[in-house]
C-alpha positions in Angstrom: 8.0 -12.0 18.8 11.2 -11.8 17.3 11.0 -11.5 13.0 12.4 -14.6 11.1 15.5 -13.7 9.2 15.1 -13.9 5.6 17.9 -13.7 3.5 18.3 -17.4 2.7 16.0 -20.0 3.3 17.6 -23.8 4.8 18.3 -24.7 1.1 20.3 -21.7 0.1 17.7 -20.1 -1.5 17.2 -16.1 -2.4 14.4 -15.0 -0.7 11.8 -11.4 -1.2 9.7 -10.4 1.2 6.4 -8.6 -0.6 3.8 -6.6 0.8 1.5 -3.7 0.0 -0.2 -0.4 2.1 -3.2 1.3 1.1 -6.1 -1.7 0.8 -8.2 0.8 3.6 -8.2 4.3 2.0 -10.5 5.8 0.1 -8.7 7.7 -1.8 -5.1 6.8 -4.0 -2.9 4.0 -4.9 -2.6 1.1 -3.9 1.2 0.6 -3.6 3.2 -2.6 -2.7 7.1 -3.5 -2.5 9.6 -6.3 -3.0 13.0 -6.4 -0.8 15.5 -8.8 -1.6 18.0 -8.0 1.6 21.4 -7.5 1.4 24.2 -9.3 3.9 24.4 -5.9 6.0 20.5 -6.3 6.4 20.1 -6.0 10.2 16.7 -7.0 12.1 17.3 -4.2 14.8 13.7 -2.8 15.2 12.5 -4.0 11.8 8.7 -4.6 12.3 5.4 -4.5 10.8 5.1 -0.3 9.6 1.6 -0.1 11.6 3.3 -0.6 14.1 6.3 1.9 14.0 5.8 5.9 14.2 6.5 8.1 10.9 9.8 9.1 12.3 10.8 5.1 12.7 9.2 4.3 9.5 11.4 7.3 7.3 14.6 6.4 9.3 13.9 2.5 8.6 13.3 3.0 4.9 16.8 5.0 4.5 18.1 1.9 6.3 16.6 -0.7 4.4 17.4 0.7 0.7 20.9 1.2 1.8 21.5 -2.3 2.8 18.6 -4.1 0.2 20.6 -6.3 -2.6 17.5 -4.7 -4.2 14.1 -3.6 -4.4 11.1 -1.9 -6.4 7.7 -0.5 -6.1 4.6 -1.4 -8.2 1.2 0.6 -8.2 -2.4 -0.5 -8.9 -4.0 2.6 -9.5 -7.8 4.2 -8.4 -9.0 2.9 -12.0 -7.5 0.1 -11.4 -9.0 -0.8 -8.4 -12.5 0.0 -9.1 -12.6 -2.0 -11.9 -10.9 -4.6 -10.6 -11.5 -4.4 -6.8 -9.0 -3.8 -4.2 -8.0 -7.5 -3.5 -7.1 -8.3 -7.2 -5.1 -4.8 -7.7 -3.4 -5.4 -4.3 -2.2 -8.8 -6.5 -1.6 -6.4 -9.2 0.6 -3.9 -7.4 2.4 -6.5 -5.5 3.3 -8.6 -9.1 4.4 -5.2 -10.9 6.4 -4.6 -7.6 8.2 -8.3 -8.0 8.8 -8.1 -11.7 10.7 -4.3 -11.0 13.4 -6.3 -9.0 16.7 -6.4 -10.4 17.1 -9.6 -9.7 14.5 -12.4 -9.2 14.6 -13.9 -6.4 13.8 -18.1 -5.6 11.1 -17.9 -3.3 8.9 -14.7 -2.2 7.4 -14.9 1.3 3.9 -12.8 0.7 1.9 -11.1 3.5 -1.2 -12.0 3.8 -3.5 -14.9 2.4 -3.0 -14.1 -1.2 0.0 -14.5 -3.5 0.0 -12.5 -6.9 0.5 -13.9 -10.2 4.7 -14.9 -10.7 6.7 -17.2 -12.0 8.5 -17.6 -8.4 7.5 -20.0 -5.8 5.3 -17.6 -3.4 4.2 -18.5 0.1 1.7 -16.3 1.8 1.9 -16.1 5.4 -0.6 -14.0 7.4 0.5 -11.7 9.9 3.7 -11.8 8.0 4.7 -8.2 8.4 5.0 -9.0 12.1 7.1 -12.5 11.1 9.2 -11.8 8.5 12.0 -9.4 8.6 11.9 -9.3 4.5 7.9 -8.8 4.6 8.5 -6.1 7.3 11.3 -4.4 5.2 8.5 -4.5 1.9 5.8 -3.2 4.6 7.8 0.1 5.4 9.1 1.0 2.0 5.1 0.8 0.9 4.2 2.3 3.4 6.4 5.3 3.3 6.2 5.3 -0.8 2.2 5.7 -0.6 2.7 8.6 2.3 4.8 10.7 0.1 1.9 10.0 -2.6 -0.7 11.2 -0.2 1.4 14.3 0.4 1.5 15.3 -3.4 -2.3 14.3 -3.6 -2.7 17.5 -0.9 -1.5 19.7 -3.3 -2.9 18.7 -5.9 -6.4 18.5 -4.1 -6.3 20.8 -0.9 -9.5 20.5 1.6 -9.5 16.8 2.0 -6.6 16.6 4.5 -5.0 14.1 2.6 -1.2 14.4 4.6 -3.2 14.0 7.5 -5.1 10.9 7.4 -3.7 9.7 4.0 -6.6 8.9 2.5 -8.3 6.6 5.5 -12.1 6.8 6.4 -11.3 9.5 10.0 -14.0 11.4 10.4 -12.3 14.6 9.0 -12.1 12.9 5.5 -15.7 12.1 5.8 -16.5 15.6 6.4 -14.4 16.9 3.7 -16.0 14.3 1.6 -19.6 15.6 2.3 -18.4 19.2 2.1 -16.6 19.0 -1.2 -17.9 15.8 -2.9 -15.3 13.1 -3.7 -12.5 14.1 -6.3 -10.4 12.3 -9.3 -8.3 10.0 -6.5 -11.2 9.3 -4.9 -12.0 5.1 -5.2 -15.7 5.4 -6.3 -16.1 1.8 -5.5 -16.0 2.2 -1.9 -18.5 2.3 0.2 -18.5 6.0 1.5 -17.4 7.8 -1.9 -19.9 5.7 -3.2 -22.9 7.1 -1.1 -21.4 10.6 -1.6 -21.7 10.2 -4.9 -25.5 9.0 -4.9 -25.9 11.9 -2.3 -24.6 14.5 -4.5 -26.5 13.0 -7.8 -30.0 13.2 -5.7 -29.2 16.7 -5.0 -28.3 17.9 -8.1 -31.7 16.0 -9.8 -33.8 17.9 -6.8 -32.6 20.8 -7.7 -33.3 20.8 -11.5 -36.4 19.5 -11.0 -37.1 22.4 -8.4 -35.7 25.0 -11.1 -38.3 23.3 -13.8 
């Protein structure tokens, strides 16, 4: 299906597209983005980021912040979301990442069946990413924002394979998990960091008790 420009609606109006990446990890941000296109925007092999390689992804996001009248970036972080849970700091990324624009837009076009809290008239449209040409552009600059946070994450925390899977439940990252226990970025309120956790507690009470 061909993506919906975006720049205007039928009444003139200045539309953002608004999405986020990062609601599946385990581990890290949660990290969304607002594109208001510029007139150069072009739709040429725009699409949803799950569905574009790396390379397509890096060369898009180049593309897109070149020709975008502007954008930003907000963050919910891994307090954030276990506190909060990851629905509501997905809201919470997305609504820093709309008040970071330069310029507020008239309307926001939101993937997905949520809309965060904003002044701005907000429509949420699932499956927008693959719709929208302004919710595709927002989908590959989060996307490619919260990979190059993964990739500092595997410095700071080598073993877990972080610029590998980025953070999503692949068997590897289980394994690391059970090998190494989870670390600061990991989102205890998941399910899997969460039974690591209990795991690793259990142990730790056997072995006192076996030391007593």
């Amino acid at each position: 299906m061909a993506l919906m420009a975006s720049l205007e609606d039928h009444q003139g109006r200045c539309i953002a597209g608004l999405d986020e990446a990062g609601r599946g990890p385990l581990a890290g941000d949660v990290v969304a983005a607002a594109v208001i296109p510029g007139p150069a925007f072009s739709l040429d092999a725009v699409n949803d980021s799950k569905k574009l390689t790396a390379r397509q992804r890096k060369r898009l996001y180049h593309l897109i912040i070149r020709d975008a009248q502007c954008y930003a970036v907000g963050r919910a972080s891994v307090a954030e979301i276990d506190h909060l849970n990851i629905l509501r700091a997905s809201l919470l990324a997305m609504q820093r990442a709309l008040e970071g624009l330069s310029r507020q837009p008239d309307l926001v076009y939101v993937d997905g069946l949520h809309c965060p809290q904003t002044s701005v008239e907000a429509q949420a449209i699932p499956g927008g990413d693959g719709r929208i040409a302004a919710i595709a552009a927002a989908s590959i600059i989060a996307k490619v924002e919260r990979d190059r946070d993964m990739l500092l994450l595997e410095e700071r925390y080598p073993g877990y394979g972080f610029a590998r899977h980025k953070g999503y439940p692949t068997r590897a990252h289980i394994e690391a998990l059970v090998r190494l226990g989870p670390c600061d970025v990991h989102r205890r309120s998941f399910g899997p960091v969460a039974r690591q956790l209990r795991q690793t507690t259990i142990h730790q009470a056997t072995g006192e008790t076996s030391a007593t």
